[in-house]
C-alpha positions in Angstrom: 0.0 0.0 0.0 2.8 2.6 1.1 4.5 1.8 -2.6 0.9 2.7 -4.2 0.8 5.7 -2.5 4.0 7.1 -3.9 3.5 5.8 -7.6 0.2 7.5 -7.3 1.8 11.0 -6.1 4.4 10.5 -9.1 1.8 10.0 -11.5 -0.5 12.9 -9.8 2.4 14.8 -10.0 3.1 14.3 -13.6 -0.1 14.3 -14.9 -0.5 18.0 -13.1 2.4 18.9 -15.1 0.7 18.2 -18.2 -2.8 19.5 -17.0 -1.3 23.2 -16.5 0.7 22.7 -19.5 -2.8 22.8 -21.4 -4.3 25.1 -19.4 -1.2 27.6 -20.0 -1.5 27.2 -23.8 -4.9 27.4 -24.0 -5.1 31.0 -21.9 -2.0 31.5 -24.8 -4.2 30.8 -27.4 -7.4 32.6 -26.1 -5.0 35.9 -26.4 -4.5 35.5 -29.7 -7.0 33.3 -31.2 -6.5 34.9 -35.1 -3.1 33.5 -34.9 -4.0 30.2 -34.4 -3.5 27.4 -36.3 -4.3 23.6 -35.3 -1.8 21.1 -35.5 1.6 23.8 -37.5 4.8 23.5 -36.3 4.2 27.2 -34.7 1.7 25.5 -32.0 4.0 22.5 -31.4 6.9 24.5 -30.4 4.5 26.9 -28.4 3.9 23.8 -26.8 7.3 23.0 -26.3 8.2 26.7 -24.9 5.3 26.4 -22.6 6.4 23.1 -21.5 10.1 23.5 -20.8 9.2 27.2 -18.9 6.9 25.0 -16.7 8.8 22.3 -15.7 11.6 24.5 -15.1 9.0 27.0 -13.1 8.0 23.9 -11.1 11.6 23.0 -10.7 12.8 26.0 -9.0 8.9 26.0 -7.1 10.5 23.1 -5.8 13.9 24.0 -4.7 12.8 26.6 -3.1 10.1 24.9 -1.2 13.0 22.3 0.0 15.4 25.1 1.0 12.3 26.5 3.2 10.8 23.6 4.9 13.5 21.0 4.5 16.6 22.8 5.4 16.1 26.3 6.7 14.3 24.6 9.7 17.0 22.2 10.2 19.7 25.3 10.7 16.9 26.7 12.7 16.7 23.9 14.9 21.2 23.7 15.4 21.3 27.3 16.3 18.8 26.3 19.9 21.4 23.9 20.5 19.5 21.2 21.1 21.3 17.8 21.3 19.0 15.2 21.6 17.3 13.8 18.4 13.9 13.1 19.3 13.4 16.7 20.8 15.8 17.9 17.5 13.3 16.4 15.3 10.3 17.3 17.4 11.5 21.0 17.5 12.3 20.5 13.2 9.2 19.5 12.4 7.2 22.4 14.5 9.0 25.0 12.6 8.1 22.9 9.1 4.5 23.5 10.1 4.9 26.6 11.2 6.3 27.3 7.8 3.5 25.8 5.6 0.6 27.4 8.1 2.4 30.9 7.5 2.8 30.2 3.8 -0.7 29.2 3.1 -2.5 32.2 5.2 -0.1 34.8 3.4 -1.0 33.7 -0.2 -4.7 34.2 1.2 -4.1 37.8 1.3 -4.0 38.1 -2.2 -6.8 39.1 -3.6 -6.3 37.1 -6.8 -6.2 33.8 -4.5 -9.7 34.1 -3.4 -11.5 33.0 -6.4 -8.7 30.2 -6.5 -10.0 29.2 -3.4 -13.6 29.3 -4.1 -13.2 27.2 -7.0 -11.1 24.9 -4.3 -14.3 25.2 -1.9 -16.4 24.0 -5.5 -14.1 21.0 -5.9 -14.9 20.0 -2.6 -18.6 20.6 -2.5 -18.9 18.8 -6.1 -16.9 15.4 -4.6 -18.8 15.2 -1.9 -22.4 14.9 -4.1 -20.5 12.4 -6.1 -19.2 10.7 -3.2 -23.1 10.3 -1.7 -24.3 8.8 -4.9 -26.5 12.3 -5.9 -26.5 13.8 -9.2 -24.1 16.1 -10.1 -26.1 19.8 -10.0 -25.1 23.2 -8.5 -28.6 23.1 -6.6 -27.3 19.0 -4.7 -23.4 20.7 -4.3 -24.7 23.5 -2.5 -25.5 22.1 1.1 -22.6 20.4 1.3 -18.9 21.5 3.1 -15.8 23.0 1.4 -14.1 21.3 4.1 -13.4 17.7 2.4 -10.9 15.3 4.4 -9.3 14.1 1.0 -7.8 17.5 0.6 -4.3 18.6 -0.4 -4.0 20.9 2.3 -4.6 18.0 5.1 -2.6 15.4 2.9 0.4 18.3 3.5 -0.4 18.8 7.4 0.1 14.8 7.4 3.1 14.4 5.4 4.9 17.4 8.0 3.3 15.2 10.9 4.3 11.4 9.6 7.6 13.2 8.5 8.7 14.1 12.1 8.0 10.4 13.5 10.3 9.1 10.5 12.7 11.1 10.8 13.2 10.7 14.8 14.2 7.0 14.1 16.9 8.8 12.2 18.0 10.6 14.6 19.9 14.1 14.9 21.3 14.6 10.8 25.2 16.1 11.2 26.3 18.1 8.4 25.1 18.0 5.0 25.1 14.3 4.5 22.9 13.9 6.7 20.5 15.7 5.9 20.7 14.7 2.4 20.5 11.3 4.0 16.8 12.4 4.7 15.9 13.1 0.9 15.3 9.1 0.5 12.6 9.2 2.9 10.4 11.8 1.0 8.7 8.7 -1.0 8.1 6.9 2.3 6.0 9.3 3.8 4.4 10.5 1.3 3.2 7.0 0.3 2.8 6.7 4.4 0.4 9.9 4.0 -1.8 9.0 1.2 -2.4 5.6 2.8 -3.4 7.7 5.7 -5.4 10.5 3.7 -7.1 7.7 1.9 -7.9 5.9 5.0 -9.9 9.0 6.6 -12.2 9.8 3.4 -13.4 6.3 4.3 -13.6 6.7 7.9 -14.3 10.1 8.2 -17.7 9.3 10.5 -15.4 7.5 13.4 -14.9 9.8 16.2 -11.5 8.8 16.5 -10.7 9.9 13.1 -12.9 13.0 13.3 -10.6 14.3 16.1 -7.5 13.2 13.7 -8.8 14.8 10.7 -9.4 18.1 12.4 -6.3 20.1 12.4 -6.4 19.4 8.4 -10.2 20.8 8.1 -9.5 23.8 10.5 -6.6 24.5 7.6 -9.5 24.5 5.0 -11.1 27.5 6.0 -7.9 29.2 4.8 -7.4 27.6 1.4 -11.4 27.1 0.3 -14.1 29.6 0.0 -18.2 29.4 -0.8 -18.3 29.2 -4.5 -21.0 30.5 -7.1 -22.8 28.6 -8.8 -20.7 29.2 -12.0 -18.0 27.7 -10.1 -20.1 25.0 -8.7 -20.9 24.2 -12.9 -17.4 24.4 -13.5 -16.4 21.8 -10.9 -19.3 19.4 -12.2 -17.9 19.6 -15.4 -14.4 19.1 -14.3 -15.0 16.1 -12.4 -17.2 14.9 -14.6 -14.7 15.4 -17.4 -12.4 13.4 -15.3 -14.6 10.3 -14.7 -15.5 9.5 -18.3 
């Protein structure tokens, strides 16, 4: 199960790649739609160009995200002085959370992230209806939460918490090897996290798993919004796009 849940996050990861690949060329195209033409060698290297700058976006996205929750905390943690691993690792992983909750409520200040998260809120509404066996309209989304357990934002909270009971087993990392030494890991838990994130959309009505799931739903009200009902019509469409 752990080795599903990585191949699954490699092939969500990839198959994001080529989603906003398409979704970049196509806002391209809608600029410029009297210089289109379908299938020249003009559009396949526009392709290309979109492509490599995305990857390459997406690369440095996440080099940077690595340098901020995966080492800054760790030089964080060696200036306290701390010695002993469990309480190194303990303190480590706070600051990664710390980190990620700071992140996500800055990029909420943005005004341009609000309809990002209301169309997030949408998603949410629109899985749930599919999830209780109703058909798919704005007016069966609406009474449901944007607060889903399946959610990225939770999956994220559990990777930072599974992260910091892995990593204790490793102890105190000393230099730079060893905390490269901790890069191997990554696949573990995030396999370790899916398993877990898949396990709670199941058992999301036990009340041991309600008080689990919590901290990841009290993150929600952050990253979704009420949608419209436009943006409840797009999410039908999307998912049901996605399950033909």
């Amino acid at each position: 199960p752990i080795i599903r849940g990585a191949v699954v996050l490699i092939e969500s990861l990839y198959l994001g790649i080529k989603a906003l690949s398409f979704s970049a060329e196509e806002a391209m195209d809608e600029e410029n739609p009297e210089t289109r033409t379908f299938g020249s060698k003009q559009e396949k290297k526009q392709g290309i160009f979109v492509t490599f700058w995305l990857i390459l976006s997406l690369l440095m996205g996440f080099a940077l995200a690595l340098f901020i929750f995966f080492y800054l905390p760790l030089v964080l943690v060696e200036l306290t002085g701390v010695k002993g691993g469990f309480l190194f690792n303990l303190i480590d992983g706070l600051i990664r959370i710390s980190f990620f909750i700071i992140y996500i409520w800055a990029i909420s200040l943005w005004k341009s992230m609000r309809r990002v998260f209301e169309y997030h809120g949408a998603e949410h509404k629109s899985i749930f209806t599919f999830e209780a066996g109703e058909d798919l309209t704005p007016e069966n989304t609406k009474k449901y939460s944007t607060h889903h357990p399946g959610c990225g934002t939770s999956f994220l909270l559990i990777v930072m918490v599974i992260s910091i009971l892995v990593f204790m087993f490793l102890g105190r990392p000393h230099g730079i090897s060893g905390r490269l030494m901790r890069l191997p890991f990554v696949p573990l838990i995030g396999g370790i996290s899916y398993e877990l994130t898949r396990l709670s959309r199941k058992k999301r009505n036990s009340k041991i798993v309600k008080i689990l799931i919590a901290p990841g739903l009290w993150l929600q009200k952050i990253t979704t919004k009420e949608p419209d009902e436009k943006q409840l019509e797009v999410a039908i469409a999307a998912l049901k796009s996605a399950l033909e």
